[in-house]
DONU-13933 format. One record per atom (N, C-alpha, C): x, z, y; residue in three letters; chain; atom name; residue number from 1. Coordinates in Angstrom, 3 decimals, decimal comma. Layout:
[[X; Z; Y]; 'ALA'; 'A'; 'CA'; NUM]
...
//
This chain:
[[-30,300; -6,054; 3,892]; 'UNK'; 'A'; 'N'; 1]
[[-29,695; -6,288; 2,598]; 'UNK'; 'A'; 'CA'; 1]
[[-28,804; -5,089; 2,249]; 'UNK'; 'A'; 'C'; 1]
[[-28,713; -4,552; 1,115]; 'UNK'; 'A'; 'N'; 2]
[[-28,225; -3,445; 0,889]; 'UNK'; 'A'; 'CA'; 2]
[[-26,846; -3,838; -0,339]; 'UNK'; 'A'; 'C'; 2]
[[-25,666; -3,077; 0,270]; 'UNK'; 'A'; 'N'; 3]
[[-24,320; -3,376; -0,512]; 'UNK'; 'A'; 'CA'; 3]
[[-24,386; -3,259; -1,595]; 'UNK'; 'A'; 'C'; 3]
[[-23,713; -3,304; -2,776]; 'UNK'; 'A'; 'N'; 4]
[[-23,254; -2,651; -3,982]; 'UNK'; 'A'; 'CA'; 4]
[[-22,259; -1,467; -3,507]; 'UNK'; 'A'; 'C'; 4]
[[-22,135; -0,674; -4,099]; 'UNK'; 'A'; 'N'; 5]
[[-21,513; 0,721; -4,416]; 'UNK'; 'A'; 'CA'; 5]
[[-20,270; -0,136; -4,859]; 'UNK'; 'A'; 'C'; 5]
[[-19,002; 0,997; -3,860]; 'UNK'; 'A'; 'N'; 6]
[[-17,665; 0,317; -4,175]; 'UNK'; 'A'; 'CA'; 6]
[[-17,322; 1,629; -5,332]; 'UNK'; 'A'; 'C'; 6]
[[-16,887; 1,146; -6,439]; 'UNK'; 'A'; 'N'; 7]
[[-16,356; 2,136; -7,508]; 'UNK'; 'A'; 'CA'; 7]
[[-14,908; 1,544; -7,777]; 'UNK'; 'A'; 'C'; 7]
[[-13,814; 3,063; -7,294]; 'UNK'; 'A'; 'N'; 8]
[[-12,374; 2,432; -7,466]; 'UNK'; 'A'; 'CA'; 8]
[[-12,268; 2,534; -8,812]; 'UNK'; 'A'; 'C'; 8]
[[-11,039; 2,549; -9,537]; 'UNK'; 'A'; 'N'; 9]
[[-10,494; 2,832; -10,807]; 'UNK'; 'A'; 'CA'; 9]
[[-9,832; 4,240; -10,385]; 'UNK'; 'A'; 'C'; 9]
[[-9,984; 5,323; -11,315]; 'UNK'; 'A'; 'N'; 10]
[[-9,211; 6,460; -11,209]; 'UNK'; 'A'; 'CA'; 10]
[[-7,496; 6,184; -11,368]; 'UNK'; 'A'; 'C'; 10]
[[-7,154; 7,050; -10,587]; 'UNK'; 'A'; 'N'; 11]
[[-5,891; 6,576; -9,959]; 'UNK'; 'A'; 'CA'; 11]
[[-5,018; 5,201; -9,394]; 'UNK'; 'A'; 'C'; 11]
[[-5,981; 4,682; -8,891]; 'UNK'; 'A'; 'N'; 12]
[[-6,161; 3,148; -8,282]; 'UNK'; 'A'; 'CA'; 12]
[[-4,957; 3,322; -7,156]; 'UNK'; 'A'; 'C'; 12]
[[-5,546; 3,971; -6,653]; 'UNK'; 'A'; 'N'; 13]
[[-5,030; 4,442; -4,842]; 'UNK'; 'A'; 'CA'; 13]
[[-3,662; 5,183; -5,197]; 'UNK'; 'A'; 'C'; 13]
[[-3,173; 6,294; -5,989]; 'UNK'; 'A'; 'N'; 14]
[[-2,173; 6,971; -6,075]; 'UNK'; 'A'; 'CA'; 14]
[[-1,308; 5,636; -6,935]; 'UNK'; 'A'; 'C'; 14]
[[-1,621; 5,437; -7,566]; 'UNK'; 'A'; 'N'; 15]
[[-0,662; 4,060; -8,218]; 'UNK'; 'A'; 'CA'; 15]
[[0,005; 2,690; -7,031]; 'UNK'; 'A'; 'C'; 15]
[[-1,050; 2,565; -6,344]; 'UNK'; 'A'; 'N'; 16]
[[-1,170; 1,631; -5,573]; 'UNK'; 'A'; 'CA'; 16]
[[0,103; 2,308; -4,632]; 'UNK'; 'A'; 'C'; 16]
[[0,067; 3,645; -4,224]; 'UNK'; 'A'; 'N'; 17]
[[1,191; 4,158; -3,041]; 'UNK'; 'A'; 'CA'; 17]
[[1,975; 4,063; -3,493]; 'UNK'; 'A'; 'C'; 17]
[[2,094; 4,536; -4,990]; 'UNK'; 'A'; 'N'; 18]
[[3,415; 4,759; -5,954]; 'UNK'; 'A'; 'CA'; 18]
[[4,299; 3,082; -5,866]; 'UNK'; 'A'; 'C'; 18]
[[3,270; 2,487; -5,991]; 'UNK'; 'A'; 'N'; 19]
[[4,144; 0,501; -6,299]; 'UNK'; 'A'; 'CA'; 19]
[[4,461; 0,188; -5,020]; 'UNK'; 'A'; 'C'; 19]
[[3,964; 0,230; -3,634]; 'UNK'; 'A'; 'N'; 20]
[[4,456; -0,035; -2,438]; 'UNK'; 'A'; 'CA'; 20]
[[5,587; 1,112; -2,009]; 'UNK'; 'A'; 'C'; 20]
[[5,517; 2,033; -2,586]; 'UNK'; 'A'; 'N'; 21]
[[6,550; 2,923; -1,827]; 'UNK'; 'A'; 'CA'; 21]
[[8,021; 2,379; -2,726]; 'UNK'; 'A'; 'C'; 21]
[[7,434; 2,178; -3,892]; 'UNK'; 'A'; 'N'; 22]
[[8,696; 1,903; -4,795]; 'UNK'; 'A'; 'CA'; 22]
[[9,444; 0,087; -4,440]; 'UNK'; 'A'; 'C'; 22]
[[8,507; -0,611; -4,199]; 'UNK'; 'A'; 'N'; 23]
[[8,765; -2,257; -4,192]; 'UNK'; 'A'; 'CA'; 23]
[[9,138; -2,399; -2,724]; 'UNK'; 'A'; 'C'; 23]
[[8,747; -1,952; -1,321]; 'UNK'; 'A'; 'N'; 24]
[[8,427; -2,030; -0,472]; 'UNK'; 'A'; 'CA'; 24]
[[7,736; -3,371; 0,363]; 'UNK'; 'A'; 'C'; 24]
[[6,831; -3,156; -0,731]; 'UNK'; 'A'; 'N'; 25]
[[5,982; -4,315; -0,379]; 'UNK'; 'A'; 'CA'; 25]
[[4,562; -4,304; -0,509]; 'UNK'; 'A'; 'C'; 25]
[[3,324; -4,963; 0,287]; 'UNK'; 'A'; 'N'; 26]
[[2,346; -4,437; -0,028]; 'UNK'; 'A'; 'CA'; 26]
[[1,666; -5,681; 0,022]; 'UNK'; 'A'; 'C'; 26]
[[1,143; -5,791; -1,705]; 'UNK'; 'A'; 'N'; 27]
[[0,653; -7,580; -1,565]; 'UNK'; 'A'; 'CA'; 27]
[[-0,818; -7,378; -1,319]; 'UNK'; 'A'; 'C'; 27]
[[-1,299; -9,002; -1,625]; 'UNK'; 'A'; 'N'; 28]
[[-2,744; -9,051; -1,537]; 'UNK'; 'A'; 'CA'; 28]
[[-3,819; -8,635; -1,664]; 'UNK'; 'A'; 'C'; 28]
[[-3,437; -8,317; -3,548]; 'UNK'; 'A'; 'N'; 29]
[[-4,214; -7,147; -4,219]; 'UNK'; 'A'; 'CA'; 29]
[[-4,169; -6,068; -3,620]; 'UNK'; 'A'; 'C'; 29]
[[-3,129; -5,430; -3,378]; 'UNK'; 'A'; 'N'; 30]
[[-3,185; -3,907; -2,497]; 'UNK'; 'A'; 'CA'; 30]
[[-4,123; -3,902; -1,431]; 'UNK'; 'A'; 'C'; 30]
[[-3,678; -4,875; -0,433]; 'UNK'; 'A'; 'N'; 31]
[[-4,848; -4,835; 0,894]; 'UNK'; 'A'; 'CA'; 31]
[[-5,870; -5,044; 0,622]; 'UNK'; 'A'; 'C'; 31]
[[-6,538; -5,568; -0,533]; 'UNK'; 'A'; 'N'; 32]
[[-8,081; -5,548; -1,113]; 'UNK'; 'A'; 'CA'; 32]
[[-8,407; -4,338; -1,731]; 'UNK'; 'A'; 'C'; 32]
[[-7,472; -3,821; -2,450]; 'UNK'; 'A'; 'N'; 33]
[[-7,580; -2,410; -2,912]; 'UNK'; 'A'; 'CA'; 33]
[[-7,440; -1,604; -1,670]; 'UNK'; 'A'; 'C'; 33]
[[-6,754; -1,498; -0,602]; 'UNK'; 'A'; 'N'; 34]
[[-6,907; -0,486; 0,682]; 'UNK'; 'A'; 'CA'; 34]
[[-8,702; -1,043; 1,422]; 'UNK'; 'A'; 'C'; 34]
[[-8,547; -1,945; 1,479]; 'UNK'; 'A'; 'N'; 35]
[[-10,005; -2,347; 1,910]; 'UNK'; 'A'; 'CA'; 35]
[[-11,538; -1,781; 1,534]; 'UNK'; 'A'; 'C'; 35]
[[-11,247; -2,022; -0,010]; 'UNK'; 'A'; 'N'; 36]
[[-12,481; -1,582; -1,070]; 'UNK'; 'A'; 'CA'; 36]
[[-12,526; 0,404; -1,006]; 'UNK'; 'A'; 'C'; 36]
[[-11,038; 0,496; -0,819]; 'UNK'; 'A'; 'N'; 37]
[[-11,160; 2,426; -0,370]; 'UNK'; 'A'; 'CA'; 37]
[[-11,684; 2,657; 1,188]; 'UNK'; 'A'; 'C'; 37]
[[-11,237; 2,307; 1,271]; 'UNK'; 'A'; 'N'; 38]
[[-12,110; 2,765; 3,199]; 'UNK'; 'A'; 'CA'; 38]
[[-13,226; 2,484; 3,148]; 'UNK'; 'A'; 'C'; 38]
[[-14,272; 1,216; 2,209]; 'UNK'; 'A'; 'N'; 39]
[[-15,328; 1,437; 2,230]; 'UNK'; 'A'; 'CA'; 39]
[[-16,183; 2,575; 1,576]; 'UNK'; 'A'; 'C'; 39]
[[-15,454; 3,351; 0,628]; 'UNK'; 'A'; 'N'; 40]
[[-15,864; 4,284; -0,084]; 'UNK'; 'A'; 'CA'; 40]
[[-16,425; 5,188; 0,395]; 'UNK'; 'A'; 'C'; 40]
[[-17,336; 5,880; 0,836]; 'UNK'; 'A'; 'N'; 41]
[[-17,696; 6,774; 1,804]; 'UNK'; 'A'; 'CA'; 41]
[[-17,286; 8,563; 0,797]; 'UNK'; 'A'; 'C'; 41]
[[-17,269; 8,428; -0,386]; 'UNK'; 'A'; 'N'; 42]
[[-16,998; 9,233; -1,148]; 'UNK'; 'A'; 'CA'; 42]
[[-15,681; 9,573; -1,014]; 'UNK'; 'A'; 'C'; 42]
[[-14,669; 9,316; -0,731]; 'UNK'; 'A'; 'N'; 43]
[[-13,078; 8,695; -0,715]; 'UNK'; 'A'; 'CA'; 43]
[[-12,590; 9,984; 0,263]; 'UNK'; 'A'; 'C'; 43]
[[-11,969; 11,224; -0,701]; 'UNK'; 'A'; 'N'; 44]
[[-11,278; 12,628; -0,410]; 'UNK'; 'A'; 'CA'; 44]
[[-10,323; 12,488; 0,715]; 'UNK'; 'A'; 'C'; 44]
[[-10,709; 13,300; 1,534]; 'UNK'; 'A'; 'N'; 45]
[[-9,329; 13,302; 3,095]; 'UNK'; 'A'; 'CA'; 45]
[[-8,486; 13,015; 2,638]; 'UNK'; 'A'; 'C'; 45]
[[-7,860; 13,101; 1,648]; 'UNK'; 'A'; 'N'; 46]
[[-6,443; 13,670; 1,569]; 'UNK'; 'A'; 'CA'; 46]
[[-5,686; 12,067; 1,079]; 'UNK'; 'A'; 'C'; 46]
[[-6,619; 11,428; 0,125]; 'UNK'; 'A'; 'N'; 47]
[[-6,573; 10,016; -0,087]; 'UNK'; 'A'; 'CA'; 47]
[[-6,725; 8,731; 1,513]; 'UNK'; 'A'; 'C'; 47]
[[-7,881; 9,648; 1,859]; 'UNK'; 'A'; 'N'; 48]
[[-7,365; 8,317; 3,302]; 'UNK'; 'A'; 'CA'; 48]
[[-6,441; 8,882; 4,550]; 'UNK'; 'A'; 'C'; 48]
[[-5,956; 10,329; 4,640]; 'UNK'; 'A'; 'N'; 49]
[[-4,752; 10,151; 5,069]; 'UNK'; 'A'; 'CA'; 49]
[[-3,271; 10,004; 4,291]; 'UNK'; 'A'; 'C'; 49]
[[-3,765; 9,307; 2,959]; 'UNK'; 'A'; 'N'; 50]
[[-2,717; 8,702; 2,408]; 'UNK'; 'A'; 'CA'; 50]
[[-2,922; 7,484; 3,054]; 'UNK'; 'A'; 'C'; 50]
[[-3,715; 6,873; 2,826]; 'UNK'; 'A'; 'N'; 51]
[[-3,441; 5,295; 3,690]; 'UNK'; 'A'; 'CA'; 51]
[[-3,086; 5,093; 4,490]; 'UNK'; 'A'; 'C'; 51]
[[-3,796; 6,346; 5,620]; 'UNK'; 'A'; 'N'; 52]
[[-3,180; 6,612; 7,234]; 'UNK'; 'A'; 'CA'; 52]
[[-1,583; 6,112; 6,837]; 'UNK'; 'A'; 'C'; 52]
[[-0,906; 6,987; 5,966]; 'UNK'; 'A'; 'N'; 53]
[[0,856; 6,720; 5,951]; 'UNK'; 'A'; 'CA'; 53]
[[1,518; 5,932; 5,668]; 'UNK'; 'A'; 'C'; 53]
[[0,739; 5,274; 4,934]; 'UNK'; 'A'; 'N'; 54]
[[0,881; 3,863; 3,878]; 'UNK'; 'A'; 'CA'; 54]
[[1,371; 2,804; 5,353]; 'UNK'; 'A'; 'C'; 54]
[[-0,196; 2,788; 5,713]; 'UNK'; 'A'; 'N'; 55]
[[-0,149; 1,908; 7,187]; 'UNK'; 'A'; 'CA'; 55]
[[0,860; 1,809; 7,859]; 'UNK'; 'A'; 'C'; 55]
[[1,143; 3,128; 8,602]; 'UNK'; 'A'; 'N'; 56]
[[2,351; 3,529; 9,019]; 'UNK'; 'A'; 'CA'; 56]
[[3,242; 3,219; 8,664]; 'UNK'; 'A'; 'C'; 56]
[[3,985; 3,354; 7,806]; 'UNK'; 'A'; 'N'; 57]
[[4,864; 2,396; 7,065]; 'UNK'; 'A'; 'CA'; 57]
[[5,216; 1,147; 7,420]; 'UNK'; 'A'; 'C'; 57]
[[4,197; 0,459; 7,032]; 'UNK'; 'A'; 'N'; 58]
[[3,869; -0,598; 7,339]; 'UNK'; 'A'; 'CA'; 58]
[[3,784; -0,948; 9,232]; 'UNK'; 'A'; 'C'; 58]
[[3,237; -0,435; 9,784]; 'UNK'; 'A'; 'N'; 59]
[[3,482; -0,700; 11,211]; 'UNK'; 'A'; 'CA'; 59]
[[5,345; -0,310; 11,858]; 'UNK'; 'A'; 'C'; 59]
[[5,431; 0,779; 11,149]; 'UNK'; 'A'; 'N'; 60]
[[7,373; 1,095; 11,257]; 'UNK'; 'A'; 'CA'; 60]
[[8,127; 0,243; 10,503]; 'UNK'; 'A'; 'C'; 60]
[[7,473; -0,638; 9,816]; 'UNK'; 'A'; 'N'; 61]
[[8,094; -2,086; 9,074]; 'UNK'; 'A'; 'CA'; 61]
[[9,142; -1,520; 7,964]; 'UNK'; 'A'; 'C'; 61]
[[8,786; -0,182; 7,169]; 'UNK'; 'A'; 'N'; 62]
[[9,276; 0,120; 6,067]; 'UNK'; 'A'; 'CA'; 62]
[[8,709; 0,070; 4,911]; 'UNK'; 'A'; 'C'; 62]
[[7,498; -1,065; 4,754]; 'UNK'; 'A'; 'N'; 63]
[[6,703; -1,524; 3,537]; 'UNK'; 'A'; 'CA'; 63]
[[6,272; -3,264; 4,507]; 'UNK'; 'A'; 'C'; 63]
[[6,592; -3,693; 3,562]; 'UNK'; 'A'; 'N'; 64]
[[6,720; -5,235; 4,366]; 'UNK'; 'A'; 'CA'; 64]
[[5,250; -5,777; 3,584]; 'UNK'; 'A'; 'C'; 64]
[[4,174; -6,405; 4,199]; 'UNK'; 'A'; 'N'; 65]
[[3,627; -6,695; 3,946]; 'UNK'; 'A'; 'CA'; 65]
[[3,716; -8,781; 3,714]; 'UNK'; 'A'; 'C'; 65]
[[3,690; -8,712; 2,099]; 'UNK'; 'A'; 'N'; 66]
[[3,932; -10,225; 1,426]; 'UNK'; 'A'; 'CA'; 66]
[[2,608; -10,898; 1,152]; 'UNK'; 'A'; 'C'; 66]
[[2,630; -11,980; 1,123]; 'UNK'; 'A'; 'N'; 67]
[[1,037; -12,843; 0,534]; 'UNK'; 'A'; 'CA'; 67]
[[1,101; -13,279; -1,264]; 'UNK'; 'A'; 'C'; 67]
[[2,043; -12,256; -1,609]; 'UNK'; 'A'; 'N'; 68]
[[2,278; -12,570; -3,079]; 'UNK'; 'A'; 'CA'; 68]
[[0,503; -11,976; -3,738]; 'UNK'; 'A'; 'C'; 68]
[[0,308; -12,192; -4,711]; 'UNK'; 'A'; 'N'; 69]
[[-0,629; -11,177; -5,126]; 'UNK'; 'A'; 'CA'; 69]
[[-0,110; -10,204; -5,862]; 'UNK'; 'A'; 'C'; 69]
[[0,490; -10,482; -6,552]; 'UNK'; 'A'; 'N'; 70]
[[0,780; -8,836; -7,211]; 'UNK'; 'A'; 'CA'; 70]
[[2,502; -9,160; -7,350]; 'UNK'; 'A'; 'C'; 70]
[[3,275; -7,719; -7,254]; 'UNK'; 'A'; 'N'; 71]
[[5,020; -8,427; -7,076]; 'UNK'; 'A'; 'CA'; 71]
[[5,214; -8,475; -8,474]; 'UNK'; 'A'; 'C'; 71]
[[4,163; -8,596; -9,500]; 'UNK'; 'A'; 'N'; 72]
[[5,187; -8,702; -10,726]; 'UNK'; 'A'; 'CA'; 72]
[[5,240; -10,472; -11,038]; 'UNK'; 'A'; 'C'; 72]
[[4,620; -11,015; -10,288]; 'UNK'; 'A'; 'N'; 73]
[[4,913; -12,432; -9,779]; 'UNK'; 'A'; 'CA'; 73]
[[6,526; -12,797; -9,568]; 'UNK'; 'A'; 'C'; 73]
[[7,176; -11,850; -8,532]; 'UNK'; 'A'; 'N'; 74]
[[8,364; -12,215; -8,636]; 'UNK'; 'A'; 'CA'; 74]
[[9,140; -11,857; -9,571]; 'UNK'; 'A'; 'C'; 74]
[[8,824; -10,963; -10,234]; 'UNK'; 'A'; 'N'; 75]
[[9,604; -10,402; -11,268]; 'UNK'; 'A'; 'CA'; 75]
[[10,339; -11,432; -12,679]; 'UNK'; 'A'; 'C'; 75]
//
């Protein structure tokens, strides 16, 4: 069985760092959006060692990962 082609939104991923670095939080939507990029096989070094840092972050527990879907929920 053969996938569909993952197509992000242009500037999906740089927005996406921009709202977790700023909120420090990384909701649902995001981890589906980090998900749908790693499948990308097209997806520029420089973008997945942005995630690499993102992660990181996240494993150094300076982006807290929430089950909100998006934080303008709390807003």
């Amino acid at each position: 069985m053969m996938q569909a082609p993952v197509n992000l939104l242009q500037y999906a991923l740089s927005e996406l760092f921009a709202t977790a670095n700023t909120t420090g939080c990384l909701t649902l939507a995001d981890r589906y959006g980090l998900m749908a990029a790693m499948f990308d096989e097209s997806l520029p070094e420089d973008e997945r060692r942005a995630i690499d840092r993102l992660l990181r972050s996240v494993s150094r527990g300076r982006i807290k990962v929430v089950n909100e879907l998006s934080m303008l929920q709390s807003i």
